[in-house]
C-alpha positions in Angstrom: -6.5 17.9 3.9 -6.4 13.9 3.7 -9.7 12.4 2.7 -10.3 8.2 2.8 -11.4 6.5 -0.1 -12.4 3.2 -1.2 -10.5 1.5 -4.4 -11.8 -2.3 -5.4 -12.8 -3.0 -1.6 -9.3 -1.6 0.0 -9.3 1.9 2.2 -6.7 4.0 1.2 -6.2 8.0 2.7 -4.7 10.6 0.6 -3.7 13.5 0.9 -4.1 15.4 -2.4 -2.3 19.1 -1.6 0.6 17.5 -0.1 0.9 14.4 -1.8 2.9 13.3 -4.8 0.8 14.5 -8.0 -2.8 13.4 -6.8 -2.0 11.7 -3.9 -2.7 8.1 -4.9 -1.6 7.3 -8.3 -4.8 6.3 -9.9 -3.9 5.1 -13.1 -2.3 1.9 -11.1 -5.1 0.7 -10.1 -5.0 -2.1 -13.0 -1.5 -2.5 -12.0 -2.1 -3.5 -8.6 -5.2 -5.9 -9.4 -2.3 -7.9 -10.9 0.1 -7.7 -8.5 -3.0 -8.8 -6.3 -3.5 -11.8 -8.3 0.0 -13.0 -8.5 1.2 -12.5 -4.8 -0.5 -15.9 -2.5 1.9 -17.0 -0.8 4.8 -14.7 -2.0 7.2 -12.7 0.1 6.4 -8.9 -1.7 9.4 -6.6 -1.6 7.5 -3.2 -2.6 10.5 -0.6 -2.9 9.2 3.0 -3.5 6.3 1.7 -2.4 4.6 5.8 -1.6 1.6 4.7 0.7 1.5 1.1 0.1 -1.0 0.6 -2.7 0.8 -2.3 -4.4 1.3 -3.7 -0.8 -2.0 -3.9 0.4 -3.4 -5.4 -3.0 -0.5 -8.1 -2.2 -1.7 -8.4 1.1 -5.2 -8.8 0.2 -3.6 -11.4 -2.7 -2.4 -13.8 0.3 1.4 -12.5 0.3 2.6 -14.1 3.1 5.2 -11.4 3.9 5.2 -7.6 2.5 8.0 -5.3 2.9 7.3 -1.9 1.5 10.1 0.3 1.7 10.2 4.5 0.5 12.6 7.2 1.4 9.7 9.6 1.8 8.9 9.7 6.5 5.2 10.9 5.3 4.3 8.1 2.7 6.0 5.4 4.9 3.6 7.0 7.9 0.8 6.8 5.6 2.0 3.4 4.2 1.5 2.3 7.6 -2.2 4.3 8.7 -3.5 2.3 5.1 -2.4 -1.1 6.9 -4.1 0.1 10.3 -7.6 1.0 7.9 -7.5 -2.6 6.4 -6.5 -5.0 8.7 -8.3 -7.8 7.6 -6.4 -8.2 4.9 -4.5 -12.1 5.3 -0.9 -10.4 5.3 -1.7 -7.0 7.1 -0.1 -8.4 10.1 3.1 -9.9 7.9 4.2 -6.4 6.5 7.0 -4.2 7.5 6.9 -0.9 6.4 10.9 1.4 6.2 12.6 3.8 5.0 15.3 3.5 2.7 18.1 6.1 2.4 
């Protein structure tokens, strides 16, 4: 089943059985706290962006656009349910989410 969790202050879901490897690629986590720090006031393109990790981190970094874009229907769906969990973040309303084939 999906369960929520919270990583560095951002909601996330996952869903662990049917998910890519965990779910959520945890050992990113350092990855995106950079992309984070790097993105105000950047357009973020975020191609295979899975459920949007990298995208909400750049959200959250004052990205003033993010695109994230994955060929996978479920991740972009869940790409976009992460958005609707943190929408306080400054960019969460500049995002598009697609997919790509």
């Amino acid at each position: 089943g999906v369960l929520t969790f919270v990583e560095c202050g951002i909601t996330f879901e996952c869903d662990p059985i049917r998910g890519q490897k965990t779910g959520f690629f945890l050992d990113q986590r350092e990855n995106r706290m950079r992309v984070e720090k790097i993105s105000k006031g950047m357009s973020v393109l975020n191609v295979f962006s899975y459920t949007g990790g990298f995208s909400l981190y750049a959200a959250r970094g004052g990205a003033s656009q993010v695109t994230s874009v994955d060929i996978s229907t479920p991740a972009t769906e869940a790409a976009m349910r992460n958005f609707g969990l943190n929408q306080d973040l400054p960019a969460a309303g500049g995002r598009t989410v697609g997919q790509c084939r």
